[in-house]
N, CA, C and O atoms as CSV, one atom per row, in Angstrom:
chain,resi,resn,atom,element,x,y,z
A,1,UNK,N,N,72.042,-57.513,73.639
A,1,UNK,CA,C,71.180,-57.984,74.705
A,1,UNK,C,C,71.114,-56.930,75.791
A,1,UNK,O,O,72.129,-56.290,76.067
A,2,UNK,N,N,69.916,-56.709,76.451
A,2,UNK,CA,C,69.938,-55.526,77.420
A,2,UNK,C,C,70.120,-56.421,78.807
A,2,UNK,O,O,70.668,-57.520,78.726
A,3,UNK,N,N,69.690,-55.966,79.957
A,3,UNK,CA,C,70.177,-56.617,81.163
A,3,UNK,C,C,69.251,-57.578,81.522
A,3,UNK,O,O,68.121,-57.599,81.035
A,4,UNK,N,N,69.748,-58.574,82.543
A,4,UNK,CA,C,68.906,-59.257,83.078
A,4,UNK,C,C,68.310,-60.437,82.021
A,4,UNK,O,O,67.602,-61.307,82.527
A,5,UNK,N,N,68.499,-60.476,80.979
A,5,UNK,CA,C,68.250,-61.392,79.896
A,5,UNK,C,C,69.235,-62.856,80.059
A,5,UNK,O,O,70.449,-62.771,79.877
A,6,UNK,N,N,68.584,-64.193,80.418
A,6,UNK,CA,C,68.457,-65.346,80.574
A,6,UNK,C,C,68.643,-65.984,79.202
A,6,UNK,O,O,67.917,-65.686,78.254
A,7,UNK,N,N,69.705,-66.932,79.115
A,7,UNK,CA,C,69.670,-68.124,77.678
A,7,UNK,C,C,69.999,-69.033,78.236
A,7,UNK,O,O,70.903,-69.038,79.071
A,8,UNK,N,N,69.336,-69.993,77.891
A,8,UNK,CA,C,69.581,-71.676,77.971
A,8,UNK,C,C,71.262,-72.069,77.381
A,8,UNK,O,O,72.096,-71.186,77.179
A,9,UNK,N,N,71.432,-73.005,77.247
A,9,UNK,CA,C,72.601,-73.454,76.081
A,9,UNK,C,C,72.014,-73.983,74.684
A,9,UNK,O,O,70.936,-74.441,74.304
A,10,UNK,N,N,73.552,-73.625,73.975
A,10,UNK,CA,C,73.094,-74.594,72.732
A,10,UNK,C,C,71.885,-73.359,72.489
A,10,UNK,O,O,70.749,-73.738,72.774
A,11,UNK,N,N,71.991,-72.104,72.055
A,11,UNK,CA,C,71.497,-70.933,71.468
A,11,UNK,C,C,72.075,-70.463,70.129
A,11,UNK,O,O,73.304,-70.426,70.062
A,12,UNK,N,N,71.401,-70.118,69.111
A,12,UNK,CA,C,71.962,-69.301,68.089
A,12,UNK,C,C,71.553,-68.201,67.427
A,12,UNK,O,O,70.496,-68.007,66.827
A,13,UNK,N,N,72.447,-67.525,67.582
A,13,UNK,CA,C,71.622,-66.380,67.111
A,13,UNK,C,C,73.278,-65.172,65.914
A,13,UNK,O,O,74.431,-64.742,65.947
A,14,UNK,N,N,71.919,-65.285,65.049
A,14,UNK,CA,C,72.608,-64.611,63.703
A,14,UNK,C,C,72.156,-63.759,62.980
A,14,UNK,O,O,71.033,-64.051,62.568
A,15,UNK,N,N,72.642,-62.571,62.547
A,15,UNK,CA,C,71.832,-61.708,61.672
A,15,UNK,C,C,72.271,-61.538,59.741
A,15,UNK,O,O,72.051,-60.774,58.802
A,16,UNK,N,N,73.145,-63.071,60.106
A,16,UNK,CA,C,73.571,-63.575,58.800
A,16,UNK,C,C,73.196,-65.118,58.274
A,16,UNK,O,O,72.956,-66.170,58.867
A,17,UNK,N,N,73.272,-64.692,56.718
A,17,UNK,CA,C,73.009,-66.089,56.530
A,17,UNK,C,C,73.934,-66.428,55.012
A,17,UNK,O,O,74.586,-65.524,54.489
A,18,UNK,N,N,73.882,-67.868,54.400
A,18,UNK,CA,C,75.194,-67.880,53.798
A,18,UNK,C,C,74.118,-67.242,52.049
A,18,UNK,O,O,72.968,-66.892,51.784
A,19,UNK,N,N,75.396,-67.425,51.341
A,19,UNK,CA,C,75.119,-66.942,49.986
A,19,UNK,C,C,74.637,-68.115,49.045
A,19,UNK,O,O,75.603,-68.872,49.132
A,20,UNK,N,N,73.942,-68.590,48.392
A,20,UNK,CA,C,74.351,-69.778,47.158
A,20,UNK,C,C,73.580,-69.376,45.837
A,20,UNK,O,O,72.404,-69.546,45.518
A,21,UNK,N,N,74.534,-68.846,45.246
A,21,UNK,CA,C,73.547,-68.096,43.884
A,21,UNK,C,C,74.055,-69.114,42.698
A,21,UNK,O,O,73.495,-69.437,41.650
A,22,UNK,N,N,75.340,-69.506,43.259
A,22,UNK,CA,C,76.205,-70.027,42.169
A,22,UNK,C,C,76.210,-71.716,42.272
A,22,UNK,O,O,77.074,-72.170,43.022
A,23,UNK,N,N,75.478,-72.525,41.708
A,23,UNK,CA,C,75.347,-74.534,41.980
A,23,UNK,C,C,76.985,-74.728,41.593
A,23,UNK,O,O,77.099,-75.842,42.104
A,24,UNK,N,N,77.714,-74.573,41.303
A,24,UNK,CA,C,78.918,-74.545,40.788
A,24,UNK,C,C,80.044,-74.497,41.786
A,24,UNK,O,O,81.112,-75.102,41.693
A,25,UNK,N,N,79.704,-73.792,42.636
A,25,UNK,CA,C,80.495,-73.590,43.634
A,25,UNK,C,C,80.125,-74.172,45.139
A,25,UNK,O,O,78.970,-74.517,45.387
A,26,UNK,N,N,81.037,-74.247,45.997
A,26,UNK,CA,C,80.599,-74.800,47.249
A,26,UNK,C,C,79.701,-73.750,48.629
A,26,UNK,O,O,80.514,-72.897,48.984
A,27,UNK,N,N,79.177,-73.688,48.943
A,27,UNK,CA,C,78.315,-72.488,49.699
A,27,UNK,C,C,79.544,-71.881,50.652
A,27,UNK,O,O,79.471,-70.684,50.929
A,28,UNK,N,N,80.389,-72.460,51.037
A,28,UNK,CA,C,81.338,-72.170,51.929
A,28,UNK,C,C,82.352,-71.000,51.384
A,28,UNK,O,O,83.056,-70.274,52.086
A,29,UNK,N,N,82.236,-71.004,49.792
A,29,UNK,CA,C,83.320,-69.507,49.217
A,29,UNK,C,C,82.215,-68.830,48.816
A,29,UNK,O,O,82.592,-67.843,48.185
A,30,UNK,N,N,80.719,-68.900,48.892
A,30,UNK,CA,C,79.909,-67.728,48.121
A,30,UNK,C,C,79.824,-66.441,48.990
A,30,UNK,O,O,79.631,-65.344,48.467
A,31,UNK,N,N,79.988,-66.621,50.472
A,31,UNK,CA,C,79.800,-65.763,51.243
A,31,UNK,C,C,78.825,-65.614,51.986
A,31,UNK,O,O,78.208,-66.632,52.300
A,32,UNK,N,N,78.383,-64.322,52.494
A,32,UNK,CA,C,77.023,-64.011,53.283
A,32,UNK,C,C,76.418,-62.751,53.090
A,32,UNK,O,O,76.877,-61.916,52.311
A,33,UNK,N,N,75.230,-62.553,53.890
A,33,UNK,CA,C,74.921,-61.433,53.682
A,33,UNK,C,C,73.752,-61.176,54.825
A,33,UNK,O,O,73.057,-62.100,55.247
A,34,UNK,N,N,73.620,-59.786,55.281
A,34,UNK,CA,C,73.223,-59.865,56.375
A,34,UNK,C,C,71.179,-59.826,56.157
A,34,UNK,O,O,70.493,-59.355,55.249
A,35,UNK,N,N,70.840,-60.460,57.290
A,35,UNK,CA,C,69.165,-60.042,56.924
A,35,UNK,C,C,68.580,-59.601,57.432
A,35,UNK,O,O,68.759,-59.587,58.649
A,36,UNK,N,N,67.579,-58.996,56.911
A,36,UNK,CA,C,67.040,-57.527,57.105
A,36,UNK,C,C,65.631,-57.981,56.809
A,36,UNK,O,O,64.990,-57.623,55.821
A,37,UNK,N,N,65.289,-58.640,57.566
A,37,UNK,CA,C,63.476,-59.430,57.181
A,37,UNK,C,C,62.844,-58.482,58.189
A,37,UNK,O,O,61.628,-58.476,57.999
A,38,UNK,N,N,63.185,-57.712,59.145
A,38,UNK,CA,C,62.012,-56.692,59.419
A,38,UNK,C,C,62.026,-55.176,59.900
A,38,UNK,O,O,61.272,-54.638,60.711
A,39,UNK,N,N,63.274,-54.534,59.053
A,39,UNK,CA,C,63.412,-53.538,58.394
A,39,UNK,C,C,64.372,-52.547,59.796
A,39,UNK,O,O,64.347,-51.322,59.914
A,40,UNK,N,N,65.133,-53.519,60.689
A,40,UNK,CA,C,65.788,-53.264,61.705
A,40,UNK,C,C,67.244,-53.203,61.324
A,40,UNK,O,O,67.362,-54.035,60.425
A,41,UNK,N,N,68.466,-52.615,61.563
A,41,UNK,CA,C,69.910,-52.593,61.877
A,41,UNK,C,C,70.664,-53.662,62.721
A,41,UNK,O,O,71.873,-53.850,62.584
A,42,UNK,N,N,69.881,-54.362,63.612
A,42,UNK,CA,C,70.058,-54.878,64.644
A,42,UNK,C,C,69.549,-56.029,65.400
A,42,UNK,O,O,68.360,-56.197,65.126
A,43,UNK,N,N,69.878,-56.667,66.029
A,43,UNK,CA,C,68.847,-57.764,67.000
A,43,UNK,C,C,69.057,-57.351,67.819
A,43,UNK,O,O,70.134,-56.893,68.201
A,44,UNK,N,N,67.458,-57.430,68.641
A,44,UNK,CA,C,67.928,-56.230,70.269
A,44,UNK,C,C,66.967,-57.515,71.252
A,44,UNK,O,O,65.830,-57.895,70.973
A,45,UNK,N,N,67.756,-57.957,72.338
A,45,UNK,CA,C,66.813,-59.163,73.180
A,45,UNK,C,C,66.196,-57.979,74.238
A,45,UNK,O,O,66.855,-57.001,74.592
A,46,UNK,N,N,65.462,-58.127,74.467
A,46,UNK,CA,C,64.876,-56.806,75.540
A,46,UNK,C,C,65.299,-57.338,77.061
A,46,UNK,O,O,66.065,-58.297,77.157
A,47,UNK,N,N,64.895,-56.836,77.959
A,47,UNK,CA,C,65.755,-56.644,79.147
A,47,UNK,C,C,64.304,-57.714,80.276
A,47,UNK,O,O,63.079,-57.603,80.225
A,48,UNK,N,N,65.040,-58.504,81.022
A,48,UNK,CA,C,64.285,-59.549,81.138
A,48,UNK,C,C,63.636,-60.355,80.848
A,48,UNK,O,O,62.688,-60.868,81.444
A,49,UNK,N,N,64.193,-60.615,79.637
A,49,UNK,CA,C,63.531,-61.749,78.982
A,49,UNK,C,C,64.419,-63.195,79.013
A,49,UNK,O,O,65.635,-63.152,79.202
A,50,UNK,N,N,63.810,-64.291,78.839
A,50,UNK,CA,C,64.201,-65.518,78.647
A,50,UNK,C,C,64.285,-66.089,76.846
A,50,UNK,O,O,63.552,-65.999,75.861
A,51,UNK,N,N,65.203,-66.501,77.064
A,51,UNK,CA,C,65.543,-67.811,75.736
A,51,UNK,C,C,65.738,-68.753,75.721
A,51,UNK,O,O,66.957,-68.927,75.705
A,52,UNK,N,N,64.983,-69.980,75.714
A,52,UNK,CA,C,65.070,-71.094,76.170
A,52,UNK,C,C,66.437,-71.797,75.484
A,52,UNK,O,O,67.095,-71.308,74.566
A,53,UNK,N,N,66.737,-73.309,76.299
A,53,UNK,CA,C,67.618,-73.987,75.008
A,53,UNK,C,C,67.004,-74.109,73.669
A,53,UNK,O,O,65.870,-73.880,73.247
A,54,UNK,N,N,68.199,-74.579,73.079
A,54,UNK,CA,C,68.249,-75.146,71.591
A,54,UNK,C,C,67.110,-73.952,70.796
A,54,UNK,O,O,66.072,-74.353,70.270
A,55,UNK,N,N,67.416,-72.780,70.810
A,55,UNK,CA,C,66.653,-71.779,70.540
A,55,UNK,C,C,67.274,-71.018,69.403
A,55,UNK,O,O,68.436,-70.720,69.676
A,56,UNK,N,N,66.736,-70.449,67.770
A,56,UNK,CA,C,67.848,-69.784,66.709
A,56,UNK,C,C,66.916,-68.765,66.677
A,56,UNK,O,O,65.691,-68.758,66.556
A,57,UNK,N,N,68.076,-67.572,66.862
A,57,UNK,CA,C,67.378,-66.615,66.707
A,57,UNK,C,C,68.160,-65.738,65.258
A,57,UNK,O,O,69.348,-65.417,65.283
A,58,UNK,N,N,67.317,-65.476,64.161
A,58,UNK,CA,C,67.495,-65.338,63.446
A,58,UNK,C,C,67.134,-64.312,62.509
A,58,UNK,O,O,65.988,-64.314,62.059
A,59,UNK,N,N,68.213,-63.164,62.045
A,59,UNK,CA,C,68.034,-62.063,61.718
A,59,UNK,C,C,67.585,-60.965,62.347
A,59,UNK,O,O,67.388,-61.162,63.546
A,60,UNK,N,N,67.313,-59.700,61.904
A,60,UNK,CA,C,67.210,-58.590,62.545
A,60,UNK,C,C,66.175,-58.000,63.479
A,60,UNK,O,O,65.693,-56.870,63.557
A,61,UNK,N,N,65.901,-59.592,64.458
A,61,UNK,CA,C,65.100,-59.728,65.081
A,61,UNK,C,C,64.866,-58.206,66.491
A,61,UNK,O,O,65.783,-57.554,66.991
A,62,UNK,N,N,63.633,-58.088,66.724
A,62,UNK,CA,C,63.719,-57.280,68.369
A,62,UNK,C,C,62.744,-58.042,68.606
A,62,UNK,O,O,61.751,-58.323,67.935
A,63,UNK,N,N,63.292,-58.545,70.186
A,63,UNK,CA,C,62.569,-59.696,71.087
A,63,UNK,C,C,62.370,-58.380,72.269
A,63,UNK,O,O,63.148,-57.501,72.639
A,64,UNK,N,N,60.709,-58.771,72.711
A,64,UNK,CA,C,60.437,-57.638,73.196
A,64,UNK,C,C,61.424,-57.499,75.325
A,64,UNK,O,O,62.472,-58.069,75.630
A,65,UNK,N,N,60.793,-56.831,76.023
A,65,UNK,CA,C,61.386,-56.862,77.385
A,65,UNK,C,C,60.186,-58.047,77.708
A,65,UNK,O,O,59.168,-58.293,77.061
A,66,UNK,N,N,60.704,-58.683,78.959
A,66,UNK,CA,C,59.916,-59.629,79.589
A,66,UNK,C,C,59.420,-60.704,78.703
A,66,UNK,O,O,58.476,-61.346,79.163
A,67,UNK,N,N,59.951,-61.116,77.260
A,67,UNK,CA,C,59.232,-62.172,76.967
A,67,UNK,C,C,59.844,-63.664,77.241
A,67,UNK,O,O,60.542,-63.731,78.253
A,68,UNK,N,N,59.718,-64.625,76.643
A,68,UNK,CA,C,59.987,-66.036,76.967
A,68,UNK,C,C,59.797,-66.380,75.900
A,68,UNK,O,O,58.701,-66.225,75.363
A,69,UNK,N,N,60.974,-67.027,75.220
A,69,UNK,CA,C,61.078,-68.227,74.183
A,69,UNK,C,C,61.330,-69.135,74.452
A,69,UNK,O,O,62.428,-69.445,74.915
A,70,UNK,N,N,59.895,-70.281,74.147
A,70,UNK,CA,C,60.239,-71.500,74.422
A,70,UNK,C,C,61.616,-72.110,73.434
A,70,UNK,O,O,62.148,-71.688,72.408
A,71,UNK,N,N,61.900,-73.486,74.456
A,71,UNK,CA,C,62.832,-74.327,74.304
A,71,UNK,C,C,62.898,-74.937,72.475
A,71,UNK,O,O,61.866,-75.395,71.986
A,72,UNK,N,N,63.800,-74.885,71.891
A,72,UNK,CA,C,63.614,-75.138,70.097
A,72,UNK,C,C,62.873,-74.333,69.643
A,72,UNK,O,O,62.179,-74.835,68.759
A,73,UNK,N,N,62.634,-73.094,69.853
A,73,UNK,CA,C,61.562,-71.930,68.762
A,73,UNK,C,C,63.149,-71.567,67.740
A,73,UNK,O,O,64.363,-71.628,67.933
A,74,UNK,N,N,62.265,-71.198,66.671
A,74,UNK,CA,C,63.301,-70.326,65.483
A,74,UNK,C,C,62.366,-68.994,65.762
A,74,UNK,O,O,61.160,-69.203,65.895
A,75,UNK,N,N,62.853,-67.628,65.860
A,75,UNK,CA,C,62.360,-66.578,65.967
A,75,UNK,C,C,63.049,-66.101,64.803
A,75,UNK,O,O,64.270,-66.186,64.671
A,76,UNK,N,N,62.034,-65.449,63.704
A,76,UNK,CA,C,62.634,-64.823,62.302
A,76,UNK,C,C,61.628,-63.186,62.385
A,76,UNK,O,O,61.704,-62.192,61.662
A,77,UNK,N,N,60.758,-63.472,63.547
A,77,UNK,CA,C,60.266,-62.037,63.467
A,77,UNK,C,C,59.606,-61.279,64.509
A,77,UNK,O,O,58.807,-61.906,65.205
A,78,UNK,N,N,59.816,-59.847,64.791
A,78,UNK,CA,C,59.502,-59.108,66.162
A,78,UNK,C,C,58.725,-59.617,66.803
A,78,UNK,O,O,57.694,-60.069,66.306
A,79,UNK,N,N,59.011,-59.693,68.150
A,79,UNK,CA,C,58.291,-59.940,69.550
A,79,UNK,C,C,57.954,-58.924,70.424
A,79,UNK,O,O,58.877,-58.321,70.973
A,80,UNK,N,N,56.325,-58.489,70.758
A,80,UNK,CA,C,55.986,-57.322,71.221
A,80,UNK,C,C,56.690,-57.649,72.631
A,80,UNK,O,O,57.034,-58.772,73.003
A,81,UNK,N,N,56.794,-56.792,73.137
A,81,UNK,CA,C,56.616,-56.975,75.157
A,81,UNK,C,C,56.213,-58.153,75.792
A,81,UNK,O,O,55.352,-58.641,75.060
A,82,UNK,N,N,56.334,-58.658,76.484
A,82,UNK,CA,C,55.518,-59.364,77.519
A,82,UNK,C,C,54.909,-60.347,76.827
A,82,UNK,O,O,53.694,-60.386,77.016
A,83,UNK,N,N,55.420,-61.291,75.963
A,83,UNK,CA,C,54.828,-62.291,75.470
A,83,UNK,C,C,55.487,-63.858,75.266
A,83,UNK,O,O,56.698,-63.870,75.049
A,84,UNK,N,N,55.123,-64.546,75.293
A,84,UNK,CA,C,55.945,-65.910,75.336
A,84,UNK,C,C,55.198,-66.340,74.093
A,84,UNK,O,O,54.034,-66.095,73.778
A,85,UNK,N,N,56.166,-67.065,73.427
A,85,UNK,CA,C,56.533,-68.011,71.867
A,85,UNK,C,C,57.213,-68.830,71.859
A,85,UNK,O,O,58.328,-68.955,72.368
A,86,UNK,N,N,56.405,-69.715,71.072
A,86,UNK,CA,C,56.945,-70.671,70.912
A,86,UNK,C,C,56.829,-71.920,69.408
A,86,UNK,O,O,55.760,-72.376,69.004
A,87,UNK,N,N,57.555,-72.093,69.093
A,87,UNK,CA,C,57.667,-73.189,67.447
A,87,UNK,C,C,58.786,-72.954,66.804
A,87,UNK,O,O,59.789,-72.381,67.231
A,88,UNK,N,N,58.560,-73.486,65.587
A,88,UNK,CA,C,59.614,-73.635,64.563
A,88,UNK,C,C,58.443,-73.376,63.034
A,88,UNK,O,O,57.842,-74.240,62.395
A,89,UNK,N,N,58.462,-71.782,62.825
A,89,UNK,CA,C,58.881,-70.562,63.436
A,89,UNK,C,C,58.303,-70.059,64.391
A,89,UNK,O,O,57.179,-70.562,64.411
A,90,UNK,N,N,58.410,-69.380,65.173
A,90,UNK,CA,C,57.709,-69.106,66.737
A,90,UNK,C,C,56.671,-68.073,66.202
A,90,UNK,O,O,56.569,-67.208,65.332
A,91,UNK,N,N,55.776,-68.794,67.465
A,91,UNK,CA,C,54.358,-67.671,67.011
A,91,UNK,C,C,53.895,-67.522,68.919
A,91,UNK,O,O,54.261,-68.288,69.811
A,92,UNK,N,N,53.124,-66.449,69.037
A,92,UNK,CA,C,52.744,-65.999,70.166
A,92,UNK,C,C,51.779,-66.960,71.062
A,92,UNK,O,O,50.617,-66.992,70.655
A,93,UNK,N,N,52.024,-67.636,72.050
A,93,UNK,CA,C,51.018,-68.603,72.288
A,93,UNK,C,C,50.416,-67.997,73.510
A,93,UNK,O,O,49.279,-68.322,73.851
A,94,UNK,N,N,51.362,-66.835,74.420
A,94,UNK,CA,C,50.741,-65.987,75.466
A,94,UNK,C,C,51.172,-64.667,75.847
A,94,UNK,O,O,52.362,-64.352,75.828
A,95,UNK,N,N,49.988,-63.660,76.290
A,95,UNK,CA,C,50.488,-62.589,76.822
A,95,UNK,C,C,50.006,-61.856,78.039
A,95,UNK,O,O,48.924,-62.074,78.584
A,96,UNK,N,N,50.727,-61.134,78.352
A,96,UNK,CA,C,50.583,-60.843,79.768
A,96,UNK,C,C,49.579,-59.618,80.105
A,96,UNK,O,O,49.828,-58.459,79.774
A,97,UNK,N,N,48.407,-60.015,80.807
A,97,UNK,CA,C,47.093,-58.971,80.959
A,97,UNK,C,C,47.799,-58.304,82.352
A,97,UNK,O,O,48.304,-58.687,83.407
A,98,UNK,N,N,47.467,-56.965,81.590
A,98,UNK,CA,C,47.949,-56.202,83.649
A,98,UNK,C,C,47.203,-55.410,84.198
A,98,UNK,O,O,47.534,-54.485,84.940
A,99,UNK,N,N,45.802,-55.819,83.763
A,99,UNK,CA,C,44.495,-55.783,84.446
A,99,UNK,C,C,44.546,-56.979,85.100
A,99,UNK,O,O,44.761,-56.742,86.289
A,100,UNK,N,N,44.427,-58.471,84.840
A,100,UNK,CA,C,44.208,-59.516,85.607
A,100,UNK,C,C,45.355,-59.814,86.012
A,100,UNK,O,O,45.341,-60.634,86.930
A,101,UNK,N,N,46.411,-59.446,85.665
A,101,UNK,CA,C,47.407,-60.007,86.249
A,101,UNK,C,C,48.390,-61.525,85.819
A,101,UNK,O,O,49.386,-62.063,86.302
A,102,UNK,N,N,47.611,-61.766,84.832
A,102,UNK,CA,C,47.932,-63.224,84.305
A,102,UNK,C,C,48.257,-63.444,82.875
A,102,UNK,O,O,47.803,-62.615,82.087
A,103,UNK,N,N,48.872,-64.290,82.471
A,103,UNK,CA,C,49.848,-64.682,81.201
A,103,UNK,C,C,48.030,-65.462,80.540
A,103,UNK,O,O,47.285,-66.279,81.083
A,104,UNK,N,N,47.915,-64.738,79.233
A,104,UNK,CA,C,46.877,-65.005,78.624
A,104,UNK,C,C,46.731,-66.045,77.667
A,104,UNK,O,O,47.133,-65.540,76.619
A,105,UNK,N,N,46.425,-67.064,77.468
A,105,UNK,CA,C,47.085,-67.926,76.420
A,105,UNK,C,C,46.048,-67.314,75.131
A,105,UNK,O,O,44.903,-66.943,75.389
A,106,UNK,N,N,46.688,-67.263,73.557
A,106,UNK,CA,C,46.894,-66.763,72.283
A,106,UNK,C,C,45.583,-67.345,71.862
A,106,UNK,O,O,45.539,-68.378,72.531
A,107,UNK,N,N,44.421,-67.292,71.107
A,107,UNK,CA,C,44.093,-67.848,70.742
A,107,UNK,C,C,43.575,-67.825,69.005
A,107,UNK,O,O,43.037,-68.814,68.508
């Protein structure tokens, strides 16, 4: 996380997930493995941004600077700059014009 970055409670965030290749076994001894859904090393929250509660952030996500995740989004994939999202999986619902000055809603 860079500075100035805001989380609600009741946040999760993982760049793992479990193993189950084997029905035989219980998921709890198969293990894990890390994910790599958008070709990053890392999850990087950018520097003033918000994360609302009850928010999973998930895998090798980069959440851009200045954005806002609404409250219950699953984020599984990059967030440009300056944009707020929101769902389950989160999608862009606004962004920030800096000609007008104002949060644009997505359409």
């Amino acid at each position: 996380m860079k500075k100035s970055v805001l989380t609600g409670p009741d946040n999760y965030f993982s760049l793992y997930d479990h193993c189950y290749t084997d029905t035989d076994k219980p998921i709890i001894i198969q293990g894990a493995y890390k994910l790599n859904n958008n070709g990053h090393d890392e999850m990087i929250i950018g520097e003033g941004s918000w994360i609302g509660t009850h928010c999973a952030i998930i895998g090798d996500v980069h959440i851009g600077k200045h954005c806002v995740v609404a409250a219950n989004s699953v984020v599984t994939k990059d967030i440009p700059d300056y944009c707020v999202v929101a769902g389950a999986p989160a999608k862009i619902i606004k962004k920030y014009d800096f000609e007008t000055k104002e949060w644009i809603r997505n359409k």
